[in-house]
C-alpha positions in Angstrom: -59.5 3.5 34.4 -57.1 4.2 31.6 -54.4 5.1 33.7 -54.8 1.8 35.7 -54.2 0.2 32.5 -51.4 2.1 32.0 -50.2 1.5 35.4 -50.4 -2.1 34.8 -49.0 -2.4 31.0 -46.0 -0.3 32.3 -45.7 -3.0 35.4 -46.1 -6.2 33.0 -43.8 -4.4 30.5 -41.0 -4.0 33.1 -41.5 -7.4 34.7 -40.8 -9.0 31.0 -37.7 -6.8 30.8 -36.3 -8.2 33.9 -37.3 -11.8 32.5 -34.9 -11.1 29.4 -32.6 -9.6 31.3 -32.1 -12.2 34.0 -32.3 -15.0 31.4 -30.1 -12.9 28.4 -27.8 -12.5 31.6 -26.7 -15.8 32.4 -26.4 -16.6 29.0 -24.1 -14.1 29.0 -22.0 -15.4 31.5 -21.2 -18.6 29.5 -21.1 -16.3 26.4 -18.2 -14.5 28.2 -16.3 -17.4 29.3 -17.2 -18.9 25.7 -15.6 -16.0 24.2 -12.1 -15.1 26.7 -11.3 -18.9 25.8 -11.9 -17.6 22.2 -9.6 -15.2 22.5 -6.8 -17.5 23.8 -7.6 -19.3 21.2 -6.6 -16.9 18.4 -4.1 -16.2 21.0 -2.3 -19.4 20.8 -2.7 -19.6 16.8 -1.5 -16.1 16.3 1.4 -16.9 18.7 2.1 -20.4 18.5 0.9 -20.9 15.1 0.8 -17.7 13.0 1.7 -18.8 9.1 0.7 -22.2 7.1 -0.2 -24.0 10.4 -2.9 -21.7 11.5 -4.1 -20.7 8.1 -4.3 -24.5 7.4 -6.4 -24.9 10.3 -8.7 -22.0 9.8 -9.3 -23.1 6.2 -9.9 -26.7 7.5 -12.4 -25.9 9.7 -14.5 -24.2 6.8 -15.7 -27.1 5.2 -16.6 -28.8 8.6 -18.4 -26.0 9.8 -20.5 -25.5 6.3 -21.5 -29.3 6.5 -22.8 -29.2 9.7 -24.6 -25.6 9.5 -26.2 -27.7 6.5 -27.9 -30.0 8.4 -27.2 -28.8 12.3 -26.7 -25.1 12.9 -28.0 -22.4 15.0 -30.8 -21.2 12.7 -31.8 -24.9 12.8 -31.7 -24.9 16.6 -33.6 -21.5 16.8 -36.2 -21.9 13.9 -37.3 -25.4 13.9 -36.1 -26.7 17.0 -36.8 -24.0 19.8 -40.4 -23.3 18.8 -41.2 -26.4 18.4 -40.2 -28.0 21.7 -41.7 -24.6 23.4 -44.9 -26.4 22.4 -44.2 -29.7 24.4 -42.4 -28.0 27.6 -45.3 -28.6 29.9 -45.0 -31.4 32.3 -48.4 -33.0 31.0 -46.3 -33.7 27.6 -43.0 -35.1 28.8 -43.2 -38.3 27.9 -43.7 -36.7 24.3 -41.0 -34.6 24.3 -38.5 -37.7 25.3 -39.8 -39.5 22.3 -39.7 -36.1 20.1 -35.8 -35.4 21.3 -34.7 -39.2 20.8 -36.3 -38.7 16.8 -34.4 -35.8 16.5 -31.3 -36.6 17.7 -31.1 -40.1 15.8 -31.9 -38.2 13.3 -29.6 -36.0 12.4 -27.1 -38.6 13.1 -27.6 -40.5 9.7 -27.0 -37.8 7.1 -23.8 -36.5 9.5 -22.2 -40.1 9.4 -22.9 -39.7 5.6 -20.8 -35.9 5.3 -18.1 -37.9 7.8 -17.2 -41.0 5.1 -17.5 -38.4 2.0 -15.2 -35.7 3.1 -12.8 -38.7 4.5 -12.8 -40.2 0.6 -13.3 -36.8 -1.4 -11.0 -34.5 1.1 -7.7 -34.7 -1.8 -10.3 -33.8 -4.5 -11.7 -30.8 -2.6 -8.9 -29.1 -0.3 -6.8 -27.8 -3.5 -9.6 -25.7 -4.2 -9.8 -24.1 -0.8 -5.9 -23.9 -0.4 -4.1 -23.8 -3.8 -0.6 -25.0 -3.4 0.6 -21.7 -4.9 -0.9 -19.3 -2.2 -0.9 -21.9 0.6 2.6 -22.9 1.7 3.1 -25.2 -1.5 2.5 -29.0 -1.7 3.3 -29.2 2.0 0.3 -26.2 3.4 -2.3 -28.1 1.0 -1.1 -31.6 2.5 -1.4 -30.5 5.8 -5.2 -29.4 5.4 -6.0 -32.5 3.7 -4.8 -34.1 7.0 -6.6 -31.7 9.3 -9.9 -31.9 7.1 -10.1 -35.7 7.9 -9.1 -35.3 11.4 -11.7 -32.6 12.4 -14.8 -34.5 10.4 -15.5 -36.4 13.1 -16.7 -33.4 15.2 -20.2 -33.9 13.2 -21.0 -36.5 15.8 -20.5 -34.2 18.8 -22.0 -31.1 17.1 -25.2 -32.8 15.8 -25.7 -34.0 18.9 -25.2 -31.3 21.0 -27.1 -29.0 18.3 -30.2 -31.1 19.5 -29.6 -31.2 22.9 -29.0 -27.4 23.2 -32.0 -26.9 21.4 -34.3 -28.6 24.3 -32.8 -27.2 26.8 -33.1 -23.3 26.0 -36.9 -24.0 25.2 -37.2 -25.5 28.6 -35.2 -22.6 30.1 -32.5 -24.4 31.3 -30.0 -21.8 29.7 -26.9 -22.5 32.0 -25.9 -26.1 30.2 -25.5 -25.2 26.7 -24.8 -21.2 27.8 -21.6 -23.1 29.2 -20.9 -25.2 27.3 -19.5 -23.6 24.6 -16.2 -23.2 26.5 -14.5 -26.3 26.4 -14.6 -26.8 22.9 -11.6 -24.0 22.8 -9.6 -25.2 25.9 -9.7 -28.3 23.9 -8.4 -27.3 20.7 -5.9 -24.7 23.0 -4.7 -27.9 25.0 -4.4 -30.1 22.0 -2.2 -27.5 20.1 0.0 -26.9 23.0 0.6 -31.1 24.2 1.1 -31.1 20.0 4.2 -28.4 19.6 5.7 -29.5 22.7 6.3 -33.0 21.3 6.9 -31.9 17.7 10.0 -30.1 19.4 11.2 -32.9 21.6 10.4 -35.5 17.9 12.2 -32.9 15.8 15.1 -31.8 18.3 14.0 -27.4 18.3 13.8 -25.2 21.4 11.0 -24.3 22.2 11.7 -20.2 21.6 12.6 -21.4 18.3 9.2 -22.7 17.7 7.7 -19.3 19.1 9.9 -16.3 17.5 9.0 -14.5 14.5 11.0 -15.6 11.3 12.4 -18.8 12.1 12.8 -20.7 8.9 15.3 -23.4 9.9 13.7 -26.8 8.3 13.4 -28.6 11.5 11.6 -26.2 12.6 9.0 -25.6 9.9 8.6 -29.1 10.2 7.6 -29.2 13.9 5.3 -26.2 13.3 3.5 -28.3 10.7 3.4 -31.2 12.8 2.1 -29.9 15.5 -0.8 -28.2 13.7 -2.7 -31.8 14.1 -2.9 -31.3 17.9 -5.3 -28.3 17.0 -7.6 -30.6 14.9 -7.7 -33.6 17.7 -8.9 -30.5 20.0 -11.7 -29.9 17.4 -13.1 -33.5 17.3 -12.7 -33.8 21.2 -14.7 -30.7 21.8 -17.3 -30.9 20.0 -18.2 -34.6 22.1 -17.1 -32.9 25.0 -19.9 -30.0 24.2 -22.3 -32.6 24.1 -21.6 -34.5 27.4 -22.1 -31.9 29.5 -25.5 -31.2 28.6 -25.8 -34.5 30.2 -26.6 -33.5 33.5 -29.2 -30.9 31.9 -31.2 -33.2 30.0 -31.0 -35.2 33.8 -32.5 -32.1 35.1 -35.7 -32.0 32.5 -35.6 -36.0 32.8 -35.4 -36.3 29.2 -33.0 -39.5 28.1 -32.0 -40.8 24.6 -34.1 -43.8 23.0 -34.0 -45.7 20.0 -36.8 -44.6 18.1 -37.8 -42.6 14.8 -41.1 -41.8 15.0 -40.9 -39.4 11.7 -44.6 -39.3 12.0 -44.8 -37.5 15.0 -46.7 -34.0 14.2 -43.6 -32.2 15.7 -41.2 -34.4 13.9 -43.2 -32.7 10.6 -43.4 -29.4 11.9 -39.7 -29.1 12.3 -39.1 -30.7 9.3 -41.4 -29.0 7.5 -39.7 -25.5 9.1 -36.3 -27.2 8.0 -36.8 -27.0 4.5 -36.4 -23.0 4.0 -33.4 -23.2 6.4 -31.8 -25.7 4.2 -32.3 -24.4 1.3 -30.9 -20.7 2.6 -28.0 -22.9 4.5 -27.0 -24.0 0.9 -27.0 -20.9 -0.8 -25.0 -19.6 2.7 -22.4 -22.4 2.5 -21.7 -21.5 -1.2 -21.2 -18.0 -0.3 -18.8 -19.3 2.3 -16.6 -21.3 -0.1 -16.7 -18.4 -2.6 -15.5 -16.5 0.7 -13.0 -19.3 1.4 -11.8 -19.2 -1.9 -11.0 -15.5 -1.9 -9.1 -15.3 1.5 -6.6 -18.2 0.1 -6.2 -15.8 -3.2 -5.9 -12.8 -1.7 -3.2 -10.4 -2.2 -0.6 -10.1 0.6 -0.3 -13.7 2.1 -3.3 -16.1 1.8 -2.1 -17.8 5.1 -2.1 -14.9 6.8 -5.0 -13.1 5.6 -6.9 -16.3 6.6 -5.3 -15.9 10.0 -6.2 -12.4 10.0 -9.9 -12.7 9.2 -10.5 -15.6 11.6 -9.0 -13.7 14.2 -10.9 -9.9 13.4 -14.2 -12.5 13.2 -13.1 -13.8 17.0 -12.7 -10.4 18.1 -16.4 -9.4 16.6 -17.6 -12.5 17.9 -16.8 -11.4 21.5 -19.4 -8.7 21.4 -22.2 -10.8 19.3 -22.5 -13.6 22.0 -22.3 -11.6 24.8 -25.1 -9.8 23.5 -27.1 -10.5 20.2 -26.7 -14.0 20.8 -27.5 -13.8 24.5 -30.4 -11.7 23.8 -31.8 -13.4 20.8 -31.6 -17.2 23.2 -33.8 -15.4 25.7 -36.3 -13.9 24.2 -36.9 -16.6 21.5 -39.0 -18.8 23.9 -40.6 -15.4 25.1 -41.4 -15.1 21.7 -42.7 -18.1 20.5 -45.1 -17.8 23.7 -46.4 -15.0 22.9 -47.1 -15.9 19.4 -48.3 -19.3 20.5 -51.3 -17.7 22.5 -51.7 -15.2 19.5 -50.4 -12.0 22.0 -49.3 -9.5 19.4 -48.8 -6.7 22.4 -47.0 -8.9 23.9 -45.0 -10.0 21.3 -44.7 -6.3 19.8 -43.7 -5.3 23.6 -40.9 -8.3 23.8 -39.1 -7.8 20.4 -38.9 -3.6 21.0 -36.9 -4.5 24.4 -34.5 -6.4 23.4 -34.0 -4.5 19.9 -33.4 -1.5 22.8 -30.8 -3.6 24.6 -29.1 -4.6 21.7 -28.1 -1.6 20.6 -27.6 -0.4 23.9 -24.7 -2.3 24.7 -23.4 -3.0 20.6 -23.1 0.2 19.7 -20.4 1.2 22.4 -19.2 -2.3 21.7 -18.8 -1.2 17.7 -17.4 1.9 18.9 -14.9 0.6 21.5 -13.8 -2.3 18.7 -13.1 0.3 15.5 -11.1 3.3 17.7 -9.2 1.0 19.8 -8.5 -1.4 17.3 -4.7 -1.3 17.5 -4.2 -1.3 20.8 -6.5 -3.9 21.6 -4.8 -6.2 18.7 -1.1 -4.9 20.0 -2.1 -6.4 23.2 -3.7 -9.6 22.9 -1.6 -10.8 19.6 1.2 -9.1 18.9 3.7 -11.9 20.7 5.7 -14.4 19.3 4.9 -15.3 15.7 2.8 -12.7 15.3 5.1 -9.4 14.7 4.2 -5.6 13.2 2.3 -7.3 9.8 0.1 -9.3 11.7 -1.2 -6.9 14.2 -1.7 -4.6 10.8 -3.9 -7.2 9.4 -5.9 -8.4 12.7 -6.5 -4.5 13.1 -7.9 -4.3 9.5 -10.0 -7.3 9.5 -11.3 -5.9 13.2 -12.1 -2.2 11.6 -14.2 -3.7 9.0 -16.3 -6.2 10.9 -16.9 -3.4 13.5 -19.4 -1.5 11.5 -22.2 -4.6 11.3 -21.9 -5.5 15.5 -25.2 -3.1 16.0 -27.2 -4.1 13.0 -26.1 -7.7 14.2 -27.8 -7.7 17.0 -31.3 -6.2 15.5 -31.0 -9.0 12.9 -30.8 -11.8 15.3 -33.4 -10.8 17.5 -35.7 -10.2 14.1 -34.7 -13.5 13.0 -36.3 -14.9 16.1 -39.2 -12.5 15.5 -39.7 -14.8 12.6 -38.9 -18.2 13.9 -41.1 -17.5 16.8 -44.0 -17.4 14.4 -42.8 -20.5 12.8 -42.0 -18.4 10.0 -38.7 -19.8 8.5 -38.8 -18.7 4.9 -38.6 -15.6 5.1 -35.9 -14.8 6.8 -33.9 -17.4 4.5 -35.2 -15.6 1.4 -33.5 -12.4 2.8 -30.9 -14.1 3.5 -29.9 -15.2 -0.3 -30.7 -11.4 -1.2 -28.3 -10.0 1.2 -25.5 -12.2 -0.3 -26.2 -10.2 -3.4 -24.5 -7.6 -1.4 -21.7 -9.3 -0.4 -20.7 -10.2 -4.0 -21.0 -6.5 -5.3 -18.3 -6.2 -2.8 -16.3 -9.3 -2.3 -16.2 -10.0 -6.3 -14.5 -6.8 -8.0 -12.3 -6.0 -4.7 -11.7 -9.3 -2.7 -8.8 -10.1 -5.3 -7.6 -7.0 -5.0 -7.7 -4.5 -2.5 -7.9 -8.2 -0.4 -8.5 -8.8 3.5 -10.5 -5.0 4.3 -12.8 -5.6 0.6 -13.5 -9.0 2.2 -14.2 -8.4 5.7 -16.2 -5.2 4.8 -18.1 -7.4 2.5 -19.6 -9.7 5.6 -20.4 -6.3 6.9 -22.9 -5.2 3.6 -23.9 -8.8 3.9 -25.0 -8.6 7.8 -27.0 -5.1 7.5 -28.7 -5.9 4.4 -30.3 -8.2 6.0 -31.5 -6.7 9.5 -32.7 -3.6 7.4 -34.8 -5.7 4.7 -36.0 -7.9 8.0 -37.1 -5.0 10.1 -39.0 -3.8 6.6 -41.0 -6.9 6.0 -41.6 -7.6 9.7 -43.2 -4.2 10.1 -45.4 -5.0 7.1 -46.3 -8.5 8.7 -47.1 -7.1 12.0 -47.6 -3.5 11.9 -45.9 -0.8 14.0 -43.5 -2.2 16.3 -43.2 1.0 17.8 -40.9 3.3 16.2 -41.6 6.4 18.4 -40.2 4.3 21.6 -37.2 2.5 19.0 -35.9 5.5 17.1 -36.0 8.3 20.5 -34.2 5.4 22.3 -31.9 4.5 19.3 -31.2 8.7 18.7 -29.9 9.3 22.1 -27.9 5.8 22.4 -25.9 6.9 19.3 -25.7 10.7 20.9 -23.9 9.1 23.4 -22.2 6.7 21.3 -20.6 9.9 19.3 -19.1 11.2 22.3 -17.7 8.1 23.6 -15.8 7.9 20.5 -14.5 11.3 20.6 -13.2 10.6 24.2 -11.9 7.5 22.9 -10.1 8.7 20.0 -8.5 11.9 21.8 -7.3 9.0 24.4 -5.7 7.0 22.0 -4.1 9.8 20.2 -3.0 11.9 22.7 -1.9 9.6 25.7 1.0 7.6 23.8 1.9 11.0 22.1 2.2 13.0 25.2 2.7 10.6 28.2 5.4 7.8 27.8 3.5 5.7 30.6 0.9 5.3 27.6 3.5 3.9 24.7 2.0 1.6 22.2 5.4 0.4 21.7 4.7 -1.9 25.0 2.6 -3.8 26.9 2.0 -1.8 29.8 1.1 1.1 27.4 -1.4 -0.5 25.2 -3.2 -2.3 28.5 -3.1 1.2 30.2 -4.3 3.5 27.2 -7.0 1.1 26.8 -8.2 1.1 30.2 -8.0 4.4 30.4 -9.4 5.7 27.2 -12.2 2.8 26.7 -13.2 2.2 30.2 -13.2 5.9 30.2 -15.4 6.3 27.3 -17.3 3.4 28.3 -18.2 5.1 31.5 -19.1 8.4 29.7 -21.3 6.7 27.4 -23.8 4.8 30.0 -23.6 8.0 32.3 -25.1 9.8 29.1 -27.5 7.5 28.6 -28.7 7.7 31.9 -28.8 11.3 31.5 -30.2 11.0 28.3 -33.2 8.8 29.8 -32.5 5.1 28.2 -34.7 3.4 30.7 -32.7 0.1 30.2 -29.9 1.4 31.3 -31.5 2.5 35.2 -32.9 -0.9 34.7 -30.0 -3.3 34.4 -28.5 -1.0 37.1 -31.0 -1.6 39.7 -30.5 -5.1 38.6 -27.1 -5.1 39.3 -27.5 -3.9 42.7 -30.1 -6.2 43.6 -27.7 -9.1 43.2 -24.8 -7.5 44.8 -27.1 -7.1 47.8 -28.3 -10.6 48.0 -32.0 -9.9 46.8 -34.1 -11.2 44.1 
């Protein structure tokens, strides 16, 4: 009899892997396409824009992006929104759900309209603080931010929107809308940097080489760099609406449409308010960490500008990893979770979390690994063009070193934060989060002003871990033993393999440009080769160790594999 039950806890537990993975896969999909377009992004701004222009733009983004994570992020969307529409998916409460969604979205409309006519009024007051003239271009960097502060505002429209949106449609499963979506916010801010330059050098009279090589200081030039740097904040506003429309045809799908109602008594309406309250209150203490953050990349030593550049492109690179994965995973498991603590399954629940903490680290370690021994190729090859010369890759690789370290603690965190949110539990995992700011300010404080861009990317990193490890402390206490004989074997032979990967790696990267001039750093061709060759090689050597090492995830997602390259389900 027992080993029946085995038989059949080992069958459920496999068939809910497959679930995650399936779902966490074509999440995925969009994540990647999300996050290439991301990386032409930083591309272009490295390239096109490296300096004032794209350190302007970076810091005028800040503010934008605080505002709405105040009232619209994606902790709202995962812990008040995504539980709480799991409870009205069924069919039988449809109608419900339309009138729940149309609350919600007119909703958060009111307070954004608000943020959009303050910032447009109080933008001079505010900017100088972010970019002093004398570590932002003078007068003329300042001015420009002001400008593209105003301009990007209006993306609260698009963002809340699609924020509530996105939300309904991951707890009805219908992850390939807002999985995709994500995409054309950067083709748009890409396109509308590009159309921007091309006409600031036909208004101003400059080549366009001129406009794209290092170290060009004639005025007319400057000016049409300057200029131009507006086309990247019309891309901003446009994508953000564009986001939103096409999670049209989605909400089409679950036959959900927009009304004009606000029922704010609607029990749901409550529950997610009520849930809302912790995340705003952590959201604030979060957005005044970010502006004590912002603060310190416009002072820091070396070139405010660029360091800003810098950090926002180490953060795109990190980012890659963290959707593709954490994010991905935490999306699909969310609703598995809030099921499961819904019908009060702690097994289930218990069995759900401990496979997808297992993926995570499966595929973020290498990812950390790959990230902090490659760095300078990788950074040599996607950025080093144009505007960005020998000073920028030097910065892009230190921001990249330092994020690296957080990428596998990352991905526990998010996955523990929707451990949380899944039991409608939103307090304390914004509690923790005001703690784990302590830690970046033991760091960022005494060093950001001056050791600079590493002190301050390292200090995101104390931030981040601090607050998986205190998570996975007080969610054990909550729930009991997640099962730490199956999460630390598994975790002990990932990193085994992770440690050799790296060795392999490094002796790549060393010895191939020393030894072989195919392999020179000094080019192109050299960095794309020594990096396929050293990381796909350690990539390779890591999951064939894993599979000899007996991660079961990793025969899984292979079987996987070659069930959809054979046409079967």
């Amino acid at each position: 009899m027992s080993d029946s039950l085995e038989v059949v806890e080992s069958q459920i537990e496999t068939a809910g892997k497959r679930r995650i993975l399936a779902t966490a896969g074509l999440i995925s999909v969009g994540q990647l396409l999300g996050s290439v377009l991301g990386f032409v992004r930083s591309e272009v701004l490295n390239v096109l824009f490296f300096g004032t222009p794209s350190g302007a733009f970076v810091i005028a983004m800040r503010p934008i992006q605080q505002v709405s994570s105040l009232i619209v992020s994606g902790d709202t969307v995962s812990g008040a929104l995504i539980p709480t529409f799991v409870d009205y998916a069924g069919e039988a409460h449809r109608e419900e759900l339309r009138r729940i969604y149309s609350t919600l979205a007119n909703l958060v409309l009111i307070p954004l309209a608000v943020a959009f006519v303050l910032i447009e009024i109080f933008a001079p007051a505010f900017v100088p603080l972010l970019a002093p003239p004398q570590d932002f271009g003078g007068p003329a960097g300042v001015d420009l931010t002001i400008s593209l502060v105003r301009i990007i505002a209006f993306s609260f429209f698009g963002l809340g929107l699609f924020a509530v949106a996105s939300g309904l449609l991951y707890a009805m499963r219908e992850v390939v809308f807002p999985a995709f979506a994500g995409g054309i916010y950067h083709i748009c801010i890409i396109v509308g940097g590009i159309i921007a330059l091309a006409l600031a050098a036909s208004a101003f009279g400059v080549s366009w080489s001129s406009l794209t090589h290092p170290g060009v200081t004639a005025p007319a030039v400057v000016q049409a760099h300057l200029a131009s740097a507006h086309g990247l904040a019309i891309g901003a506003a446009v994508g953000t609406l564009a986001q939103f429309l096409l999670l049209v045809p989605g909400l089409r799908k679950v036959r959900i449409h927009w009304r004009l109602v606000l029922d704010l008594r609607h029990p749901a309406v409550r529950q997610i308010l009520r849930l809302y309250v912790p995340l705003l209150a952590g959201l604030a203490v979060s957005i005044a960490q970010q502006v004590l953050d912002t603060g310190l990349w416009a002072r820091s030593p070396g070139g405010a500008p660029q360091n800003s550049t810098a950090l926002a492109t180490g953060t795109t690179l990190t980012q890659f990893p963290v959707g593709l994965v954490a994010a991905a995973l935490s999306f699909a498991v969310l609703p598995l979770l809030a099921g499961a603590a819904s019908r009060a399954d702690l097994p289930d629940f218990k069995r759900t979390l401990r496979t997808g903490i297992r993926l995570g680290l499966l595929l973020m370690v290498p990812a950390a690994v790959g990230l902090w021994v490659l760095r300078f190729p990788i950074v040599e090859l996607l950025f080093q063009h144009g505007t960005c010369g020998p000073d920028c890759t030097v910065r892009n690789a230190l921001a990249v070193q330092n994020y690296a370290y957080e990428l596998p603690f990352i991905a526990v965190d998010q996955l523990l934060i929707a451990a949380f949110y899944a039991r409608k539990n939103t307090l304390v995992p914004n509690v923790v989060g005001v703690v784990s700011i302590l830690f970046y300010l033991v760091i960022a404080l005494p060093f950001g002003l001056t050791i600079g861009l590493p002190a301050l990317a390292f200090s995101d990193t104390a931030k981040n871990t601090s607050h998986a490890l205190i998570l996975l402390v007080l969610l054990t206490l909550a729930i009991g033993n997640l099962g730490w004989r199956d999460l630390l074997g598994g975790t002990a032979r990932i990193v085994a393999a992770a440690l050799v990967m790296a060795a392999v790696c490094w002796a790549g990267v060393t010895l191939l440009p020393a030894h072989v001039s195919a392999f020179s750093l000094d080019h192109t061709s050299g960095q794309a080769l020594t990096l396929l060759v050293a990381g796909g090689g350690g990539a390779l050597l890591y999951f064939a160790l894993t599979r000899i090492f007996g991660v079961e995830e990793v025969a899984l997602v292979g079987g996987i594999v070659r069930r959809r390259l054979l046409g079967k389900r």
